[in-house]
C-alpha positions as CSV (number, residue, x, y, z in Angstrom):
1,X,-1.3,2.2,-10.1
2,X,-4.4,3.8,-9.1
3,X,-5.4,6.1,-7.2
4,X,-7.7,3.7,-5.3
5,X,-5.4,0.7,-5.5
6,X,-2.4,3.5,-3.6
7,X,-4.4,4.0,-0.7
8,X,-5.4,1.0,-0.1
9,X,-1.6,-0.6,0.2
10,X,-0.7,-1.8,3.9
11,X,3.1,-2.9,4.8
12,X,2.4,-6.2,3.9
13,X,1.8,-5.6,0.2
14,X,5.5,-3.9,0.2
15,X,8.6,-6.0,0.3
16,X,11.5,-3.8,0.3
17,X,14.2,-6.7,0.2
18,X,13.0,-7.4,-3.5
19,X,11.7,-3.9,-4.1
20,X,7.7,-5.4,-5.4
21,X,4.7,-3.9,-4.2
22,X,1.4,-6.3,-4.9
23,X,-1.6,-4.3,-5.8
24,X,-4.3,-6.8,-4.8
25,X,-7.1,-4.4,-3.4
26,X,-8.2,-0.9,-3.9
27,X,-10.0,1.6,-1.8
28,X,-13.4,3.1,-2.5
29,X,-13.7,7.0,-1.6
30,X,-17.5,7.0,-1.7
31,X,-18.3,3.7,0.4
32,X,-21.0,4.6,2.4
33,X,-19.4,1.8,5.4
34,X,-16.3,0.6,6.7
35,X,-17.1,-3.3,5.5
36,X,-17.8,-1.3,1.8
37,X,-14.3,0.7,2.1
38,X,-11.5,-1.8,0.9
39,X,-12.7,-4.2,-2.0
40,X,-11.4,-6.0,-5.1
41,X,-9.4,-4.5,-7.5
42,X,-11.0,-2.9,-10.8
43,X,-10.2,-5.8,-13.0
44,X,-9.2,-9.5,-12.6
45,X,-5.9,-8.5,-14.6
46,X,-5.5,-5.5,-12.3
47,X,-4.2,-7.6,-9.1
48,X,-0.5,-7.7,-9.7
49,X,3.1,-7.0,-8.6
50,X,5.1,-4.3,-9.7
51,X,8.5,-3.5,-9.5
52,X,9.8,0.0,-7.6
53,X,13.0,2.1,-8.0
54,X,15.9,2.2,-6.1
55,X,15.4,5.5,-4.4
56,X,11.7,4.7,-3.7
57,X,12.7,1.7,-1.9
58,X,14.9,4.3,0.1
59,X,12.2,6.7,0.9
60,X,9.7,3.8,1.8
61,X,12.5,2.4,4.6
62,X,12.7,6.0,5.6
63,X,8.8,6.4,5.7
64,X,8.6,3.0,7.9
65,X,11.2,3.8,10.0
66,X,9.8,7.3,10.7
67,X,6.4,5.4,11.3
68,X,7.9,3.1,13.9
69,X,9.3,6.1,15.9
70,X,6.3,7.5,16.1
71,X,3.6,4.3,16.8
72,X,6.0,4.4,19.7
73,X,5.6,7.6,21.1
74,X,1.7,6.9,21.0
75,X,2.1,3.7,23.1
């Protein structure tokens, strides 16, 4: 995965029950506006899903539930 196609991941391109992450956009560092920032991904070929370990699935339930605790201290 890319650098590019990392950052721009949101929850919904993670499901955790099958353990895939879809890589269907990327982010670009130098966009000079907010419309400009997320856009297709390098390649045609490049949109796909990808399998993730075990333990990575742990740490991303961790990371969302750690998320949640917090987006509710903000409210």
């Amino acid at each position: 995965m890319r650098k590019g196609e990392a950052a721009a991941l949101t929850w919904n391109d993670v499901d955790l029950k099958t353990g895939m992450i879809t890589i269907n956009k990327t982010l670009d560092f130098s966009a000079d506006s907010d419309e400009e920032l997320f856009g297709d991904t390098k390649a045609f070929n490049s949109e796909r899903t990808i399998q993730i370990s075990t333990s990575l699935i742990q740490d991303t339930k961790q990371h969302s539930k750690h998320q949640n605790q917090n987006k509710l201290g903000l409210e």
